[in-house]
TIFINU-482568 format. One line per 4 residues: number of its first residue (from 1); for each residue x, y, z of N, C-alpha, C. Coordinates in steps of 0.2 Angstrom, whole numbers, plus 5000, padded with zeros to 4 digits. Layout:
<atoms>
NUM> X:Y:Z:X:Y:Z:X:Y:Z ~ ...
</atoms>
This chain:
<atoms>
1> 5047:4953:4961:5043:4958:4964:5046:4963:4968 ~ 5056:4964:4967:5057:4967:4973:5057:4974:4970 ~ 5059:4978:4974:5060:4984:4971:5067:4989:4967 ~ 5066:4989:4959:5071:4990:4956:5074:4996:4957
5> 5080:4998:4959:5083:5006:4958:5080:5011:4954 ~ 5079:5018:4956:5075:5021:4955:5082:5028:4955 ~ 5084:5030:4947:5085:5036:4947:5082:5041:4952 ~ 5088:5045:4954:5086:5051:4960:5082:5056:4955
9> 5086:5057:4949:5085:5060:4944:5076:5061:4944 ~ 5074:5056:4942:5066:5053:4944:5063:5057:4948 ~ 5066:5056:4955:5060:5059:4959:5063:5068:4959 ~ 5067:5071:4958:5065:5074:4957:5064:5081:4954
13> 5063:5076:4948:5058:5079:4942:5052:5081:4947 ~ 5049:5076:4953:5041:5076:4955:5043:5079:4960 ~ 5045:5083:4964:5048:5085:4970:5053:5090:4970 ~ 5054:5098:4974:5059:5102:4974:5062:5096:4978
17> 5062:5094:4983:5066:5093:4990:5065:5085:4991 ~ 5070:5083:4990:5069:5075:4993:5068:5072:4999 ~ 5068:5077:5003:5063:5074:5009:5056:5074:5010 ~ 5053:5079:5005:5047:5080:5004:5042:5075:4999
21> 5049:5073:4994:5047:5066:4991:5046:5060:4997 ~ 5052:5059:4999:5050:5053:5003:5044:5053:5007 ~ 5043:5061:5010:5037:5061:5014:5029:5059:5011 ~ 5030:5062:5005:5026:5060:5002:5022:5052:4999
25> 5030:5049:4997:5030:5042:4996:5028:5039:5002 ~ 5031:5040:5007:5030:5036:5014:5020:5037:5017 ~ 5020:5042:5015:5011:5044:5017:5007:5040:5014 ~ 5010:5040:5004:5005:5034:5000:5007:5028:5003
29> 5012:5025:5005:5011:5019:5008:5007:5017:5014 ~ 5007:5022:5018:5002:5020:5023:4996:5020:5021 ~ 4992:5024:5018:4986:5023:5013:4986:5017:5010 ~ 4990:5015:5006:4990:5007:5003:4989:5002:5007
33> 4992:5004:5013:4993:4999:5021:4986:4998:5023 ~ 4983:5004:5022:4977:5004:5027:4970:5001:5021 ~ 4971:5003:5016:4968:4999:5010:4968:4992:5009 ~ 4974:4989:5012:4974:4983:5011:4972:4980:5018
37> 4971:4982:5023:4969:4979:5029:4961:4980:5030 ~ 4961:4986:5028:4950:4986:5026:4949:4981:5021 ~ 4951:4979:5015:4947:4974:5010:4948:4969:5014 ~ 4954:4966:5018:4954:4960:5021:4950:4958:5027
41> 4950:4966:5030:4944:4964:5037:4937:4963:5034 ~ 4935:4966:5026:4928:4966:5022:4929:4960:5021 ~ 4933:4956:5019:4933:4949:5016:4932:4946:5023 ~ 4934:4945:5027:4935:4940:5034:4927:4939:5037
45> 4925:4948:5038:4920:4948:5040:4912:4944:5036 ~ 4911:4945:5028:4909:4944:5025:4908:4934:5025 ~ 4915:4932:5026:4914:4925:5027:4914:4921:5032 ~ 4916:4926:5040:4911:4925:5046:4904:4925:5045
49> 4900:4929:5041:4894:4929:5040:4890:4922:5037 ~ 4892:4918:5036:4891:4910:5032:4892:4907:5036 ~ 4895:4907:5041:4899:4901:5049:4892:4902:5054 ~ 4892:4896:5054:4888:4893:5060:4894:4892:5067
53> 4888:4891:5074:4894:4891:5078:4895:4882:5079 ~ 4896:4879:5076:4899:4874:5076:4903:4869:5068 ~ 4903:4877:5065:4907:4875:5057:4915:4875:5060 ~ 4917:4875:5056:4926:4873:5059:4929:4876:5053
57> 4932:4882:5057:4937:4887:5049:4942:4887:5046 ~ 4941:4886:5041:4947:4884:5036:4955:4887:5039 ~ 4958:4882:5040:4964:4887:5041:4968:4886:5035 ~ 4971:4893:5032:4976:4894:5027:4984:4891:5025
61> 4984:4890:5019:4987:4883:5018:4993:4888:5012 ~ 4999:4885:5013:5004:4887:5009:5002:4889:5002 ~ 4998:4884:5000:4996:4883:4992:4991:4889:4991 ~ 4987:4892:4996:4983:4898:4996:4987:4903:4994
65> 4992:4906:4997:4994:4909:4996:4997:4912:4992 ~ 4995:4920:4992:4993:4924:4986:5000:4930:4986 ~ 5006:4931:4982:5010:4936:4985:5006:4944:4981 ~ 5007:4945:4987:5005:4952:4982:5012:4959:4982
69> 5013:4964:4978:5017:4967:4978:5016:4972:4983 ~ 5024:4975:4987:5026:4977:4993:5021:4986:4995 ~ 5018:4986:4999:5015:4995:4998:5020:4998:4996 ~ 5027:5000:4999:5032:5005:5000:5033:5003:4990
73> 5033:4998:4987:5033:4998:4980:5029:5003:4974 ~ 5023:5000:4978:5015:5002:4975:5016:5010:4977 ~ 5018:5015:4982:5018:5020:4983:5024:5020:4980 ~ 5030:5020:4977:5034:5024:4973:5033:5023:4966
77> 5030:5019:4966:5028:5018:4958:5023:5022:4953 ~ 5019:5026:4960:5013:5029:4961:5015:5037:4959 ~ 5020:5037:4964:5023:5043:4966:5027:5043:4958 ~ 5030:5039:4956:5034:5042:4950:5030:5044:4945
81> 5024:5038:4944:5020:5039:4937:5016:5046:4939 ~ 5015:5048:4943:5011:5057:4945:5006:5055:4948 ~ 5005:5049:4949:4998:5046:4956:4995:5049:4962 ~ 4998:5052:4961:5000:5053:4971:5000:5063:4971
85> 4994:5064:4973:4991:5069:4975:4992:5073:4981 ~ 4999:5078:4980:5001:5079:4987:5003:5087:4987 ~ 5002:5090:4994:5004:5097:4993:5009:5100:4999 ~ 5010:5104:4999:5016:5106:5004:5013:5112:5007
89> 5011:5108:5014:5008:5113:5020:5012:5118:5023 ~ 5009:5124:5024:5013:5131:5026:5012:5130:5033 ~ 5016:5133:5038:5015:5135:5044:5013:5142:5045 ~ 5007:5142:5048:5006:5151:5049:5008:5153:5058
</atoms>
């Protein structure tokens, strides 16, 4: 799941300026970041909802765990396939 080499080439087919790519790549991953921390507060809170104040909460067990792939991955993978919806602000 790690992140493979990515021709420069690549990014800047998507991008004049490759700091404007990364800035870009970097803003999807916080998005992703932030997306994945709302579904898990939606899930948490959701199975709060079921708990009594004297149930006893399952605590997370190696064998639970779920690996998911890395945001900064999912934002370049994003950003290469055309995903990623970005403009380049003027200064007036």
């Amino acid at each position: 799941m790690g992140l493979k080499t990515i021709p420069f080439r690549d990014i800047e087919d998507k991008a004049e300026n490759m700091y404007e790519a990364v800035a870009a790549m970097s803003g999807q991953a916080k998005i992703e970041l932030q997306e994945r921390i709302l579904s898990k507060a939606i899930m948490d809170h959701q199975e709060e909802e079921d708990l009594d104040v004297f149930d006893e909460v399952e605590e997370p067990s190696p064998e639970n765990y779920e690996e998911k792939e890395k945001v900064t991955t999912v934002a370049i993978e994003r950003f290469i396939d055309g995903d990623v919806n970005w403009r380049r602000s003027t200064l007036e």
